[in-house]
C-alpha positions in Angstrom: 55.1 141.0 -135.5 58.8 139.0 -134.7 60.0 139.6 -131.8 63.9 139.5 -130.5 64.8 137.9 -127.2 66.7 139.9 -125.0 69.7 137.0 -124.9 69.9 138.0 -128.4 70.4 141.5 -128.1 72.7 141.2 -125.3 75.7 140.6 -127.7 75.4 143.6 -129.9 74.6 145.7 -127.1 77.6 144.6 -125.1 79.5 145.1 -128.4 78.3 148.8 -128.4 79.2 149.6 -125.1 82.9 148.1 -125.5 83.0 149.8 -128.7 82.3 153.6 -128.0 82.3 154.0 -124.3 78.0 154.3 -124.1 75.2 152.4 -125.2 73.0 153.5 -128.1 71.9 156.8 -127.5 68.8 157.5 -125.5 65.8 159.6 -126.4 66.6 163.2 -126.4 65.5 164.6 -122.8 63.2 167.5 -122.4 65.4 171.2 -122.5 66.4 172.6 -119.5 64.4 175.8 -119.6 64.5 176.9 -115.8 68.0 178.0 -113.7 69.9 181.7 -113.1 72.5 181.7 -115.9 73.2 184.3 -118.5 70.4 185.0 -121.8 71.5 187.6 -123.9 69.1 189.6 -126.0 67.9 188.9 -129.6 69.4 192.0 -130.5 73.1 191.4 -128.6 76.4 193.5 -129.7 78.9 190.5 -129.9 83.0 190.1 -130.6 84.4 186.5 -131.3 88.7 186.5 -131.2 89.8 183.6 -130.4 93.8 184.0 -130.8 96.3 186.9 -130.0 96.4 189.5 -127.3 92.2 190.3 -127.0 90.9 193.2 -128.1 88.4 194.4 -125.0 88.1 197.9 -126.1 84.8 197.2 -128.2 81.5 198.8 -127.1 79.9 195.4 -127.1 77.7 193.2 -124.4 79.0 189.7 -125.4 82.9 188.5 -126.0 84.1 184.9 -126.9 87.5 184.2 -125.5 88.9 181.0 -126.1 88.1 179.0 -122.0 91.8 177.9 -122.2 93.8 181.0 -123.5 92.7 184.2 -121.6 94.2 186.0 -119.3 91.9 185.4 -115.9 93.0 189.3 -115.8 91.1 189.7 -119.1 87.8 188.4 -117.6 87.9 190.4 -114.4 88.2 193.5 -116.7 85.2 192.5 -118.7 83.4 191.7 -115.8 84.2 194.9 -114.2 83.0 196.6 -117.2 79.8 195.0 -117.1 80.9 192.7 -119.8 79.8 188.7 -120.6 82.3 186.4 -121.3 81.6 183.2 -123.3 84.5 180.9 -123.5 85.3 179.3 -126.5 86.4 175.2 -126.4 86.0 172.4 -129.4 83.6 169.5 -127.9 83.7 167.9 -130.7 87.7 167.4 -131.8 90.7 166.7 -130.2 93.5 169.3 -130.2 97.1 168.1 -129.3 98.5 171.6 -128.0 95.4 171.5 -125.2 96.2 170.6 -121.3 94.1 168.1 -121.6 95.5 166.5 -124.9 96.4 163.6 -123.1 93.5 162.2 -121.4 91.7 161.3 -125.2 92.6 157.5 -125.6 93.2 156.3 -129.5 90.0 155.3 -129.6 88.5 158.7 -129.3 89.6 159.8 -132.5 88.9 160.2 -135.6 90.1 161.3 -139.1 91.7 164.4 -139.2 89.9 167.9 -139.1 90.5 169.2 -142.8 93.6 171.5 -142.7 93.9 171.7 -139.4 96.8 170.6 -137.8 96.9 168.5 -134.6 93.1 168.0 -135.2 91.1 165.1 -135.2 87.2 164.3 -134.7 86.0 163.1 -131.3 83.5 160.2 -130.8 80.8 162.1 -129.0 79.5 158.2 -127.7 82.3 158.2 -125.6 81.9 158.1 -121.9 85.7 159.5 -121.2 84.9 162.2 -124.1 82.3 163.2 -121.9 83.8 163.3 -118.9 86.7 165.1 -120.1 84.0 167.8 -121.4 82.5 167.5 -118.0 85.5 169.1 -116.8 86.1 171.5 -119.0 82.4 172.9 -118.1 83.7 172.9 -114.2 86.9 174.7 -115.7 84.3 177.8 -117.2 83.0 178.0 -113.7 86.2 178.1 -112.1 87.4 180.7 -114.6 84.4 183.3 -114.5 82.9 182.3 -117.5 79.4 183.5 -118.1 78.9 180.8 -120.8 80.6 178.5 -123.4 80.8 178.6 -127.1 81.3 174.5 -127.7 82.4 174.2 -131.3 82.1 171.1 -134.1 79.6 169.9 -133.0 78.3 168.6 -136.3 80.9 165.5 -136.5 77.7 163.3 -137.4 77.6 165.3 -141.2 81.1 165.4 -141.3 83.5 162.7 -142.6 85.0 161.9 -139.2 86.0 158.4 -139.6 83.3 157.2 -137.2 79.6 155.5 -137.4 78.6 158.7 -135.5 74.9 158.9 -136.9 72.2 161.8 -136.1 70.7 160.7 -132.9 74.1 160.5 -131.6 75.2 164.2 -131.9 71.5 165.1 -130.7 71.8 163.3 -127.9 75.8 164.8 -127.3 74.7 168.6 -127.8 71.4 168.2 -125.4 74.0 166.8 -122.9 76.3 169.4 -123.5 73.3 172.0 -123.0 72.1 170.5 -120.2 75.6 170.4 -118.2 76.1 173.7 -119.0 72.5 174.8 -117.9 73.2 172.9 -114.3 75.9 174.5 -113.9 74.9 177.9 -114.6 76.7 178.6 -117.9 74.6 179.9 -120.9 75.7 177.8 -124.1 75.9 178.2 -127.9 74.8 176.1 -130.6 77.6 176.9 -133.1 76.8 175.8 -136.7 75.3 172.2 -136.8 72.3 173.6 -139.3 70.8 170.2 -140.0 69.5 170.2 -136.3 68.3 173.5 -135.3 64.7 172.4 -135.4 65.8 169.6 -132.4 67.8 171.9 -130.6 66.9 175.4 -130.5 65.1 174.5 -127.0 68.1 173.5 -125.8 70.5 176.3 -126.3 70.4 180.2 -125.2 72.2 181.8 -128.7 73.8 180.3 -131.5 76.7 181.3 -133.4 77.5 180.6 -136.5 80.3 180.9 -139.5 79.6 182.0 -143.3 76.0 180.7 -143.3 75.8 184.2 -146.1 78.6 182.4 -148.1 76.7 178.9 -148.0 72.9 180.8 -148.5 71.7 178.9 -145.0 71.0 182.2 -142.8 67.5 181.1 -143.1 67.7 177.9 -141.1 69.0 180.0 -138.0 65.6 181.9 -138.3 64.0 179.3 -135.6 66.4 180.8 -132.9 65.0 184.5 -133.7 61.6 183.4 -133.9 62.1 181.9 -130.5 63.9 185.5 -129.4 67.8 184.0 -129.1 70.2 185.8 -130.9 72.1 184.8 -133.5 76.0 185.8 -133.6 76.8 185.6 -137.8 80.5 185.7 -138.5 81.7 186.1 -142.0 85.2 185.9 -143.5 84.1 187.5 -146.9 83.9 191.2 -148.1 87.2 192.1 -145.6 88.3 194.5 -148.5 85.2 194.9 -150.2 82.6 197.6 -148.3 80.5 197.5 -151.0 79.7 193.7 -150.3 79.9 194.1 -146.6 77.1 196.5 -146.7 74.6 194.7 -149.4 75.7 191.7 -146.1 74.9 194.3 -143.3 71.2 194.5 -145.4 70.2 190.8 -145.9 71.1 189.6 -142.1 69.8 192.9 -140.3 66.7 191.8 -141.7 67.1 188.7 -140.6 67.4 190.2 -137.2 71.5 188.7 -137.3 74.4 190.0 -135.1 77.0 190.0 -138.1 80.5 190.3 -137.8 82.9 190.4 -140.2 86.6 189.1 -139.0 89.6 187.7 -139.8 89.6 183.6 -140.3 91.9 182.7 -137.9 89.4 184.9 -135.5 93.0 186.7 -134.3 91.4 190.4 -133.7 93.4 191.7 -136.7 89.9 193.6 -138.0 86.7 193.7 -137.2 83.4 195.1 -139.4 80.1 195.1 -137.2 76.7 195.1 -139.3 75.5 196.7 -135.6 75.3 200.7 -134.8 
């Protein structure tokens, strides 16, 4: 068997560590199963709006605010209702209208996110991208949140512009599960499909978008199976009942929490598949 002397792997690990902020990523660390935070229900009512004025008045258990955008008003209603609040933030892109914006160096971006202006993909090795997340977790606390709803976390299957490979975003979303878990937060494994069977453990719910309109539902099934709900939002059938209720069939057998809502998730309609 060859062997490599660690004065030759000191180079390319040095490189990596200048590079990205982190060395290579370590083995994915057993889920943090035990702590007093927030587990909804398999069978949880849910409402996602993430711009405009929200829209509290729904008969539901479970609302995702965006963390940065909402009224602290807003939350102490819910809360005084009986309400959870999840609060929404990206993990995995950098947006230019955040407080934050300007803490991301230009090496923590990536190519641009599609159509979405102001966007661009994070490298999730990054020790600063971490820490920046880090605080954004301590912002949820501060704000009431009952948990966090971390989106794009998928960059490795996306065409970000960096060498961001599979191990890497496991290794990012078990750190973001387990900083939300030590904190008390309940967390959200939104999308990311290829790696449900690595990370179900990890996570309390997962939420996901058009996974009907792609003909994936069936990958969420592990989160059922393991009694976590699963919060389905499609942007199809807004017109269309007849579609929304042969929808409302398929994923209540699947044991989904579907909603149907407006793309830019504004609060402008919303169709529950729920009672």
């Amino acid at each position: 068997m060859a062997t490599t002397s660690l004065s030759n792997l000191l180079p390319s690990v040095l490189s990596a560590v200048l590079s990205t902020g982190t060395a290579a990523a370590p083995a994915t660390d057993p889920a943090v199963t035990s702590g007093d935070w927030y587990r909804p229900a398999v069978d949880v009512n849910a409402q996602v709006q993430l711009q405009g004025t929200p829209n509290i008045s729904y008969d539901v258990e479970l609302y995702v605010l965006d963390l940065f955008d909402t009224d602290s008003a807003v939350i102490d209603a819910l809360h005084a209702d009986g309400r959870k609040m999840i609060c929404y933030f990206s993990a995995g892109t950098f947006e230019n209208w955040r407080d934050d914006a300007g803490r991301f160096t230009a090496a923590d971006k990536g190519r641009r996110l599609g159509n979405w202006p102001g966007e661009r993909w994070l490298d999730v090795r990054s020790q600063n991208v971490r820490a920046i997340m880090a605080d954004r977790l301590d912002l949820a606390v501060q704000r009431g949140c009952d948990g966090v709803d971390p989106d794009n976390v998928d960059g490795y299957s996306n065409r970000t512009g960096l060498p961001l490979t599979y191990q890497d975003q496991i290794d990012y979303n078990t750190w973001l599960a387990e900083q939300a878990h030590q904190r008390g937060l309940a967390i959200s494994l939104k999308n990311d499909l290829g790696q449900i069977d690595d990370l179900v453990a990890h996570f309390d719910f997962a939420i996901n978008e058009s996974c009907h309109e792609w003909d994936e539902c069936e990958l969420l099934m592990p989160f059922i199976e393991a009694g976590k709900p699963v919060v389905h939002i499609n942007y199809l059938y807004a017109d269309d009942p007849i579609g929304r209720a042969e929808l409302c069939l398929y994923t209540r057998g699947l044991g989904f929490n579907t909603l149907t809502l407006p793309q830019m998730l504004d609060g402008s309609f919303r169709y529950s598949c729920n009672p």
